[in-house]
MARTOR-775063 format. One record per residue (C-alpha): residue number from 1; residue in three letters; z negated, x negated, y negated. Coordinates in steps of 0.2 Angstrom, whole numbers, plus 5000, padded with zeros to 4 digits. Last residue first. Example, Ala and Ser with C-alpha at 12.3 -4.5 7.8 and 13.67 -1.06 7.14 Angstrom:
{2 SER {4964 4932 5005}}
{1 ALA {4961 4938 5022}}
! end
This chain:
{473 UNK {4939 4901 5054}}
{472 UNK {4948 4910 5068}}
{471 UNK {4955 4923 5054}}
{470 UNK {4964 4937 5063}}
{469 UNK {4983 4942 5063}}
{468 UNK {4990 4947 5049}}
{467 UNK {4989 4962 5035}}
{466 UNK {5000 4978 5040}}
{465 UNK {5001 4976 5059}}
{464 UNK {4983 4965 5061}}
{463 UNK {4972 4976 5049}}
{462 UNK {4982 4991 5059}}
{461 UNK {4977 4986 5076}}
{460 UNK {4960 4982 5071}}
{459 UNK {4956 4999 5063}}
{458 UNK {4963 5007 5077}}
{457 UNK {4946 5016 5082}}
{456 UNK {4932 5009 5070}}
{455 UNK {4925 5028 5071}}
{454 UNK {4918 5039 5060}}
{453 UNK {4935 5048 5057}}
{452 UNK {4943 5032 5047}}
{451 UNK {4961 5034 5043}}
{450 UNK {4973 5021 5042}}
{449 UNK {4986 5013 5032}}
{448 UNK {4986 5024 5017}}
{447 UNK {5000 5019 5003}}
{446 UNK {4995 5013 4985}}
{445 UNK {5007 5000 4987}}
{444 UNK {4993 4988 4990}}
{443 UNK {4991 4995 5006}}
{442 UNK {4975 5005 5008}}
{441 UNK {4963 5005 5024}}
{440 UNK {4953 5022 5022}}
{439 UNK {4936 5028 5027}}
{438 UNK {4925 5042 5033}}
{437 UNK {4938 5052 5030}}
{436 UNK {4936 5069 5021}}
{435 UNK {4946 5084 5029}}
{434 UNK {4962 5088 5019}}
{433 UNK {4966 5100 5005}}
{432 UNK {4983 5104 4998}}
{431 UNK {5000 5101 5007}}
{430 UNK {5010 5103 4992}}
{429 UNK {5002 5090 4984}}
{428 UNK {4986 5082 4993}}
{427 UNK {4967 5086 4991}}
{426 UNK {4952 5078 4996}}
{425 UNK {4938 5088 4989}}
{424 UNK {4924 5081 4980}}
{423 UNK {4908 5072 4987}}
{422 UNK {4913 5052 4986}}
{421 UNK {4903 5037 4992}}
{420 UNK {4908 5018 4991}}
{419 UNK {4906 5003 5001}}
{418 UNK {4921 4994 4996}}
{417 UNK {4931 4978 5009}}
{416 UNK {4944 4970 5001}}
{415 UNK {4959 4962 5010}}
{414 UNK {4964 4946 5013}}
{413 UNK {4951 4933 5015}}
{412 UNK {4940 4947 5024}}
{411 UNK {4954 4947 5037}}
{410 UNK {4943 4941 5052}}
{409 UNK {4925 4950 5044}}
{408 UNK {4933 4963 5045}}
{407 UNK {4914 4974 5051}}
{406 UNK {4915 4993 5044}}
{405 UNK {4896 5003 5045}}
{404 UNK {4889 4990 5030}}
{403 UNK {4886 5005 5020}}
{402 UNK {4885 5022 5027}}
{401 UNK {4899 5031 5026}}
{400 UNK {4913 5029 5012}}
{399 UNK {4923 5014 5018}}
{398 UNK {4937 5010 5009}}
{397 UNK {4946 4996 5013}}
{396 UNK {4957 4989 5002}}
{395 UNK {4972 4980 5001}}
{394 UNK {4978 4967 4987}}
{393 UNK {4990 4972 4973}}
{392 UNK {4977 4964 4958}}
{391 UNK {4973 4980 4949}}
{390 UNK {4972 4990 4967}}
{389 UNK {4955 4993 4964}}
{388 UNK {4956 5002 4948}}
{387 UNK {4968 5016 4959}}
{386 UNK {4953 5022 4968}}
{385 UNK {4943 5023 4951}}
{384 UNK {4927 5016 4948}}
{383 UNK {4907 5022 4947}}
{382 UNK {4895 5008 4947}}
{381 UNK {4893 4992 4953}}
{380 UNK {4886 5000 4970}}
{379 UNK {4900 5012 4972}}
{378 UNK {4904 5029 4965}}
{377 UNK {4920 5035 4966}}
{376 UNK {4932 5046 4956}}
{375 UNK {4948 5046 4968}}
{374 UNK {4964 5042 4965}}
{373 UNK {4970 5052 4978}}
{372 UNK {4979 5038 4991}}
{371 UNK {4999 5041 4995}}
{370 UNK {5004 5045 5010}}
{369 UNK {5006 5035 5027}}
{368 UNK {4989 5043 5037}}
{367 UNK {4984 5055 5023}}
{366 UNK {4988 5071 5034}}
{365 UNK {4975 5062 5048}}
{364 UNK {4986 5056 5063}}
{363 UNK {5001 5055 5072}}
{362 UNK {5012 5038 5065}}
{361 UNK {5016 5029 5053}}
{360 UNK {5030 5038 5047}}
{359 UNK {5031 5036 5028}}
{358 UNK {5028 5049 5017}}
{357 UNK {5034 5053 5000}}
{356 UNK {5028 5068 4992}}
{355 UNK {5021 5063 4974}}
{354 UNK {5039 5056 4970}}
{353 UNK {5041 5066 4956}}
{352 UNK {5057 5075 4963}}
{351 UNK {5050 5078 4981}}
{350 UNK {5032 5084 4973}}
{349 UNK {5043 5098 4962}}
{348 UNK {5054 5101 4975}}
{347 UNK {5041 5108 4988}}
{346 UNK {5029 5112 4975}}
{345 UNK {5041 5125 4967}}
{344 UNK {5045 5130 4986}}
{343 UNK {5029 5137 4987}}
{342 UNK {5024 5144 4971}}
{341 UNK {5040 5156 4966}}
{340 UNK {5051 5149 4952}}
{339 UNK {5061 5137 4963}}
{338 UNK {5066 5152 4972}}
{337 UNK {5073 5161 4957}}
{336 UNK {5081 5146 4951}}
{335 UNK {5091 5143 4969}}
{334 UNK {5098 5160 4964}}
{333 UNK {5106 5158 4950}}
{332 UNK {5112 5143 4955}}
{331 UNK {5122 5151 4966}}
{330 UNK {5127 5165 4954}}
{329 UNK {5132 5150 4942}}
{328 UNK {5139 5141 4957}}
{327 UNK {5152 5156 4959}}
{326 UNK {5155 5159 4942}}
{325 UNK {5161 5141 4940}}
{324 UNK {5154 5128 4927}}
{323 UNK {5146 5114 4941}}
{322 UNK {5130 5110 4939}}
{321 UNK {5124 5115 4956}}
{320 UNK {5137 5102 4965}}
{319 UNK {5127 5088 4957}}
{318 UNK {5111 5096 4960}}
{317 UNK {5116 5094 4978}}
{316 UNK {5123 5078 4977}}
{315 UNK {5108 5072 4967}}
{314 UNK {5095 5078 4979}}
{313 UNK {5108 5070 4996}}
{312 UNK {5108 5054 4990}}
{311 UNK {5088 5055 4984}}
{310 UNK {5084 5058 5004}}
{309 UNK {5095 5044 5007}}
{308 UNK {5085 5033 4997}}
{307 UNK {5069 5038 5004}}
{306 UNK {5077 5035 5021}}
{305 UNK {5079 5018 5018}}
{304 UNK {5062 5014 5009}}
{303 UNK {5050 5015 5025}}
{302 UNK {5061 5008 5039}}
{301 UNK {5072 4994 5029}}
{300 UNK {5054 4989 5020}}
{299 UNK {5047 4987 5038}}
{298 UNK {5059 4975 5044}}
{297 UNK {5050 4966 5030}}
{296 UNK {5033 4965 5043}}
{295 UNK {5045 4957 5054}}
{294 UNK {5043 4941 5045}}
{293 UNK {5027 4937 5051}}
{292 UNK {5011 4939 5040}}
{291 UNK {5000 4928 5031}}
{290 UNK {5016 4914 5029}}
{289 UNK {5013 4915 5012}}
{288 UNK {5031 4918 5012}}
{287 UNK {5030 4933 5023}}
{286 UNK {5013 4940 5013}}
{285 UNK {5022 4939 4998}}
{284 UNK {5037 4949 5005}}
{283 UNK {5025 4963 5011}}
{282 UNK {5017 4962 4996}}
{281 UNK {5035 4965 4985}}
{280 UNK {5042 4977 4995}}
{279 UNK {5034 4995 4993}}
{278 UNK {5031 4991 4974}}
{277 UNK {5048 4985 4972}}
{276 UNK {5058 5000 4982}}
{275 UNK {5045 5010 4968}}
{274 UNK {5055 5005 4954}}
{273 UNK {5070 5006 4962}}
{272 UNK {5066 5025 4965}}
{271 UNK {5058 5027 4946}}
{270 UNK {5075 5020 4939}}
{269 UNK {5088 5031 4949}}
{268 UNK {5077 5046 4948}}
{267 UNK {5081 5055 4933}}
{266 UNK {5085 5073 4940}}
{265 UNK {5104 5071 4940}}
{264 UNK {5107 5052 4939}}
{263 UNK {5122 5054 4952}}
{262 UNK {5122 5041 4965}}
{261 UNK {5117 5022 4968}}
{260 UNK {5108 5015 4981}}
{259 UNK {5103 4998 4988}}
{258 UNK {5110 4988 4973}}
{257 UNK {5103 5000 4961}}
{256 UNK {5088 4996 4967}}
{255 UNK {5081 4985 4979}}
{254 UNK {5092 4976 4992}}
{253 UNK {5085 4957 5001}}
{252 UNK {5093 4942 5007}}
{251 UNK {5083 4934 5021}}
{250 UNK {5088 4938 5036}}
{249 UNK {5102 4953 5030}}
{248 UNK {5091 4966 5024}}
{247 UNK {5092 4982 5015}}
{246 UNK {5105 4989 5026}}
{245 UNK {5119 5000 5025}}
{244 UNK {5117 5002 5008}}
{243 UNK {5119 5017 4999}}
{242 UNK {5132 5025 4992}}
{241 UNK {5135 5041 4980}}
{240 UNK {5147 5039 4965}}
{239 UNK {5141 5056 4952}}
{238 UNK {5150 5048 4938}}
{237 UNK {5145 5036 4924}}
{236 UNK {5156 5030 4908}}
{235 UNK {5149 5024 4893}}
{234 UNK {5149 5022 4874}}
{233 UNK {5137 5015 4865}}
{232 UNK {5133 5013 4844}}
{231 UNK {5148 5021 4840}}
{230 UNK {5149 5022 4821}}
{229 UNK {5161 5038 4819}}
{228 UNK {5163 5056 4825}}
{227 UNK {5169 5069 4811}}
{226 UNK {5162 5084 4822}}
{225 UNK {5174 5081 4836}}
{224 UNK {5177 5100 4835}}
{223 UNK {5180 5114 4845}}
{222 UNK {5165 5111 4855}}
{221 UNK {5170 5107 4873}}
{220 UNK {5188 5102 4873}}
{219 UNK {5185 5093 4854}}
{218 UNK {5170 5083 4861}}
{217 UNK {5179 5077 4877}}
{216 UNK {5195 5072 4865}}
{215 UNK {5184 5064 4853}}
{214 UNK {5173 5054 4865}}
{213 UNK {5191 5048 4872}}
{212 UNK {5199 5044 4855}}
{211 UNK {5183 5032 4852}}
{210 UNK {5186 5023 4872}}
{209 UNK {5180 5024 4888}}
{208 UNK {5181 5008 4899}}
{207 UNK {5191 5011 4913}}
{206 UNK {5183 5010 4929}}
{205 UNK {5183 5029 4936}}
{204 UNK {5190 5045 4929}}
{203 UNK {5186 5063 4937}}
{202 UNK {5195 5075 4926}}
{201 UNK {5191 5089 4913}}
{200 UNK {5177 5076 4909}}
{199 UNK {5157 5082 4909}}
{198 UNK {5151 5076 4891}}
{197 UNK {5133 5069 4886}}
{196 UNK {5131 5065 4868}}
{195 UNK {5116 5056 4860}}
{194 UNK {5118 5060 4841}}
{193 UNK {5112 5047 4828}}
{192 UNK {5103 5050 4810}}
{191 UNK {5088 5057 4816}}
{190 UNK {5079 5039 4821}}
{189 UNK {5072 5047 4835}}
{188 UNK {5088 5052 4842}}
{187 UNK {5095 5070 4840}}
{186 UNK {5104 5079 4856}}
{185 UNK {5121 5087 4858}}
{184 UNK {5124 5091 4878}}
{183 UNK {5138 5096 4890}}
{182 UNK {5134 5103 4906}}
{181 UNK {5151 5105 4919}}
{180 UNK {5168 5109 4917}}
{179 UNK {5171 5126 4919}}
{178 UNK {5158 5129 4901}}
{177 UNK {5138 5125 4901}}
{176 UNK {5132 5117 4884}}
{175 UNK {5114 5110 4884}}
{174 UNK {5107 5107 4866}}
{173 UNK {5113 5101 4849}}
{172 UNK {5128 5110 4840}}
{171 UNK {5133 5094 4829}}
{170 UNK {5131 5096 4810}}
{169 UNK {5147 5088 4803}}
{168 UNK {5150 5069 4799}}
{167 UNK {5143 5062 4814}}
{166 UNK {5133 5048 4821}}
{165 UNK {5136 5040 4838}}
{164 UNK {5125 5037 4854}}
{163 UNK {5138 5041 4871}}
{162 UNK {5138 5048 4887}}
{161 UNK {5156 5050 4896}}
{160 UNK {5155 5058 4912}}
{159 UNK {5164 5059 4929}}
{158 UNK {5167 5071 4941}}
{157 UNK {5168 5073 4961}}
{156 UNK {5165 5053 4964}}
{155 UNK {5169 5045 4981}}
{154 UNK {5155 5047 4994}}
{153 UNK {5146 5035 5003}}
{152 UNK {5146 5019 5013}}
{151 UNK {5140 5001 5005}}
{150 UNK {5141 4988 5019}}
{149 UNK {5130 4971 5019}}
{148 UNK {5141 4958 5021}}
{147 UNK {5127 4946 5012}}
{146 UNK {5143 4943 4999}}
{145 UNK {5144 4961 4995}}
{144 UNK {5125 4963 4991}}
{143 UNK {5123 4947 4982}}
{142 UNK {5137 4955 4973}}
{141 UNK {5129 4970 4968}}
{140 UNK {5142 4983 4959}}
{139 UNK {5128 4995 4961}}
{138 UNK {5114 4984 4953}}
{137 UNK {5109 4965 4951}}
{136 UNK {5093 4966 4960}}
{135 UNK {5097 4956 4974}}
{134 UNK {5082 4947 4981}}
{133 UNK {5084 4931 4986}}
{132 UNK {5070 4923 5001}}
{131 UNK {5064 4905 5004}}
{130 UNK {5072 4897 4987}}
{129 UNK {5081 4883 4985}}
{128 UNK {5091 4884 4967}}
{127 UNK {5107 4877 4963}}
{126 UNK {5114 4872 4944}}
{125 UNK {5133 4877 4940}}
{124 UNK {5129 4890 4924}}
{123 UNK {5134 4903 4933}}
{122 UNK {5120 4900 4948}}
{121 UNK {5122 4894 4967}}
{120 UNK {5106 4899 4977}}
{119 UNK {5102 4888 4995}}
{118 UNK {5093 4902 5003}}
{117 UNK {5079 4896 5015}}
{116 UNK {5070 4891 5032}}
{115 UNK {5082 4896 5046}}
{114 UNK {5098 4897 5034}}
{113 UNK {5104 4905 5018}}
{112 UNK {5119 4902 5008}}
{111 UNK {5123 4908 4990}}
{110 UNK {5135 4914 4977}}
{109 UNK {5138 4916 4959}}
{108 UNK {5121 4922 4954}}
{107 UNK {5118 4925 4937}}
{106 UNK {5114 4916 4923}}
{105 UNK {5112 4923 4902}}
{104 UNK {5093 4920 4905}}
{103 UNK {5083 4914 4918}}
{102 UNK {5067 4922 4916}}
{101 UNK {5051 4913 4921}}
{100 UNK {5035 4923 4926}}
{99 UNK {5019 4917 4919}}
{98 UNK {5009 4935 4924}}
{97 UNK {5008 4936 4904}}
{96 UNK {5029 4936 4902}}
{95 UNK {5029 4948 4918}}
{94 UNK {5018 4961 4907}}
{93 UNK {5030 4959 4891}}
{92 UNK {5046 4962 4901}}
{91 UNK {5039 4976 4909}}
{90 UNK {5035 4984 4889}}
{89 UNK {5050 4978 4885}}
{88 UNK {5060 4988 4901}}
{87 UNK {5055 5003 4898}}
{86 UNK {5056 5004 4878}}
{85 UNK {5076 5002 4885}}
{84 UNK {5073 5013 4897}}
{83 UNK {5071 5027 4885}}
{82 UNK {5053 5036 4887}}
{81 UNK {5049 5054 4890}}
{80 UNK {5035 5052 4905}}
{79 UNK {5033 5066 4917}}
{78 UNK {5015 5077 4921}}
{77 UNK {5002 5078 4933}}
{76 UNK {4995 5061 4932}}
{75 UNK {4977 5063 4937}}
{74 UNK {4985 5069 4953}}
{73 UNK {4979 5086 4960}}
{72 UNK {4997 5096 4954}}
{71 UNK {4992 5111 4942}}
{70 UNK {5002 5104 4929}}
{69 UNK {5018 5098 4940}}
{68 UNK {5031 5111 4932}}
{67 UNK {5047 5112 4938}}
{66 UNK {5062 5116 4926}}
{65 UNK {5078 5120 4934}}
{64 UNK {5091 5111 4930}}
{63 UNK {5099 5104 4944}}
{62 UNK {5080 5101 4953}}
{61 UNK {5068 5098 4936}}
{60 UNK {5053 5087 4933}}
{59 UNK {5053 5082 4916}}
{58 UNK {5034 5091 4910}}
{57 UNK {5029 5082 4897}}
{56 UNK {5020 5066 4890}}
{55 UNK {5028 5057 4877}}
{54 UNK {5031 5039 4878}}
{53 UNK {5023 5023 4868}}
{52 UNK {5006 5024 4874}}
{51 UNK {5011 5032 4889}}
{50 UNK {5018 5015 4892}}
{49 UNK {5005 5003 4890}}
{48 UNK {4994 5016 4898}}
{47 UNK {5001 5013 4913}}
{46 UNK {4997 4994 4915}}
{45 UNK {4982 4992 4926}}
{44 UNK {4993 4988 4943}}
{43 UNK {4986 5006 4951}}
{42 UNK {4991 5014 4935}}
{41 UNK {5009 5008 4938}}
{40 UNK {5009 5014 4954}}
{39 UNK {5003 5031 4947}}
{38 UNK {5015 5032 4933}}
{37 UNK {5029 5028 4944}}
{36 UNK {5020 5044 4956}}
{35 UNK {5024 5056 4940}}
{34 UNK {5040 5054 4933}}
{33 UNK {5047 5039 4922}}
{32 UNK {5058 5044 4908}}
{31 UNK {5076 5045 4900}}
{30 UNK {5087 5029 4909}}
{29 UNK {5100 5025 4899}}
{28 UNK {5094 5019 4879}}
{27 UNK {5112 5015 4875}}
{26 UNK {5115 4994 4872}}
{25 UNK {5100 4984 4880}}
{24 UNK {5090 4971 4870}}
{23 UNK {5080 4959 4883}}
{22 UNK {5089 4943 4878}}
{21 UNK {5104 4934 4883}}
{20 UNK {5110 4947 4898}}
{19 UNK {5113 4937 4915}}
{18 UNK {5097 4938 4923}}
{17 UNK {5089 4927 4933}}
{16 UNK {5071 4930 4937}}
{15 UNK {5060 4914 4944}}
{14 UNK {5046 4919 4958}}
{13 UNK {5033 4909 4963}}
{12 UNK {5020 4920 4973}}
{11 UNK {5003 4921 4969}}
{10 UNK {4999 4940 4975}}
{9 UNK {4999 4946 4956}}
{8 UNK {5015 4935 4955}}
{7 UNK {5025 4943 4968}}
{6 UNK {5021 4962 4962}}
{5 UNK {5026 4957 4942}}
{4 UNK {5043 4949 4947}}
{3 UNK {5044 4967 4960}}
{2 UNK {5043 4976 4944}}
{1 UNK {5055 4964 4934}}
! end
């Protein structure tokens, strides 16, 4: 839905098909979005549709260890608490306005692509043409399998059961260590249901968990199945970790869950598909608007790829952290007393919110691939927000000397020019302030492009790599 919502705000057509009937979800899954979703979703207008109906609080954490953001420069500097199901509505309900269709209870059966096109075959035995298929259809991806796209991991080390019932007997709610795992008891909104989260004395995979399994789980841990009935949702998850070889085969794209998949330890499966879309969807508009040439997507592979793997390697090693044995409790131990001095909080704290992610563009200014500041500016209409320009995911330039300094007149059908003027401090997480540029060439992702030091020096290089060639007209 995310990347939906970034194709039509660039005037893309874009259909979704999707193979649930409606957008009810069994289990509420995902728990929250952390700090730099919320930004990109500020930076599309949206955010506060979904604080609105979350709770702000501090979620970061690095194998359960809390990490605090508070003192983080981001206007954002805190988690969201919200089920995924709440999640998804409030997306569905944005894409509805942006005119996006949704094919409901289809999917994709198959496909062939050549030079100009994918030829799409769907459940339901229609065909679609379309110039580019993105698979968003999860770990078990099929677009992914039939592009031949390998999927090379790790086999799982445990597996969970995670379930929403009701009880007879007051449950012992909270986080429950034993040789096993973390076990945990948890009230839902509606306070009659429990959500229950239970490590398995042995790693079982595919089988669809059944009532006598919850109660044998819960009776190994507590003692008790506290007079479990009325399962809402029962499911099985372990700690399977892969990623796709490749995001790209010509022109079937991976974002997601079907690029990556791994342990949801520290909650970043959702807020790193989420932000795969963000990176790819106006790099992809600008390929089939024909603004950009097609290498411009090799640049998705490049950026997002090692993102992924970074996240791999996090949740294997929280993974490992959690496990019940003295030896990884005085490990653990440990790691919790480092995360708890300054530096390395901030380290893991930016890495787990997302507020650290850089990608490689080359030597330069310490914004130069990072994410902009959202900046309070003051422009000529009045003062505005850095990320209030980015409503309608073009790019901007921002130049902050004097005005009329920057000439694009060549790409001035494709990315915004703002005179503006800003006095503050520049400052980054972790790596805290920076000297103030004299301007800045925003991507619509929210990412800096180039960095101005009083010179136009690359500016045309970059307008061309990131946004097209030159308008002769």
């Amino acid at each position: 839905m995310m990347l939906a919502a970034e194709l039509a705000l660039s005037r893309v057509d874009v259909v979704i098909v999707e193979r649930r009937a409606s957008q009810d979800l069994a289990g509420s899954r995902a728990g929250g979005l952390h700090s730099r979703t919320i930004e990109v979703l500020d930076q599309r207008g949206v955010a506060d549709r979904f604080l609105s109906q979350g709770k702000v609080m501090q979620v970061g954490g690095f194998a359960m260890v809390p990490l605090d953001i508070s003192d983080f420069p981001t206007r954002h500097n805190y988690g969201l608490a919200l089920w995924q199901d709440r999640i998804e509505r409030i997306l569905a309900t944005w894409i509805d306005e942006l005119a996006v269709p949704i094919y409901r209870e289809r999917e994709v059966t198959g496909f062939a692509q050549d030079d100009t096109g994918v030829d799409v075959e769907l459940s339901d035995g229609r065909s679609s043409r379309a110039k580019y298929l993105v698979g968003c259809d999860g770990g078990r991806s099929l677009i992914r399998k039939k592009a031949g796209i390998d999927f090379p991991g790790w086999d799982p080390s445990t597996s969970y059961l995670i379930a929403e019932v009701e009880m007879t007997g007051e449950p012992e709610l909270g986080i429950r260590r034993d040789d096993r795992g973390i076990h945990g008891l948890g009230r839902l909104e509606d306070g009659k249901r429990v959500r229950v989260v239970s490590t398995e004395q042995h790693v079982i995979q595919g089988n669809e968990p059944t009532l006598a399994d919850l109660r044998e789980a819960l009776i190994a841990v507590y003692g008790t199945d506290y007079g479990v009935h009325n399962v809402a949702w029962l499911s099985r998850f372990t700690d399977t970790t892969r990623q796709a070889a490749s995001y790209r085969e010509r022109r079937v794209l991976l974002a997601g869950d079907a690029a990556h998949v791994h342990s949801p330890a520290g909650g970043q499966g959702l807020n790193l598909g989420v932000q795969d879309a963000v990176n790819l969807g106006w790099k992809l508009a600008q390929v089939v608007k024909g603004t950009s040439p097609e290498s411009l997507l090799d640049t998705y592979q490049a950026e997002r790829h090692p993102i992924g793997a970074r996240v791999l390697k996090t949740t294997m090693a929280q993974t490992a952290l959690n496990r019940g044995d003295e030896r990884t409790k005085a490990l653990r131990e440990t790691l919790s007393e480092l995360l708890n001095m300054d530096e390395p909080r901030k380290r893991y704290a930016a890495m787990m919110s997302g507020l650290d992610v850089h990608y490689d563009l080359g030597v330069g200014h310490p914004l130069l691939g990072r994410r902009t500041p959202d900046l309070d500016l003051a422009t000529e209409g009045g003062p505005r927000r850095v990320f209030t320009l980015l409503h309608d995911a073009r790019p901007v330039l921002l130049n902050l000397s004097e005005p009329g300094a920057l000439d694009i007149a060549p790409w001035a059908d494709r990315v915004r020019l703002i005179d503006a003027r800003y006095t503050g401090v520049w400052e980054l997480p972790v790596l805290g302030p920076v000297a103030a540029p004299t301007a800045l060439l925003i991507r619509p992702d929210g990412h800096v492009a180039w960095v101005g030091n009083g010179t136009e020096q690359g500016l045309c290089e970059a307008l061309t790599t990131w946004f097209g060639p030159r308008s002769h007209g």
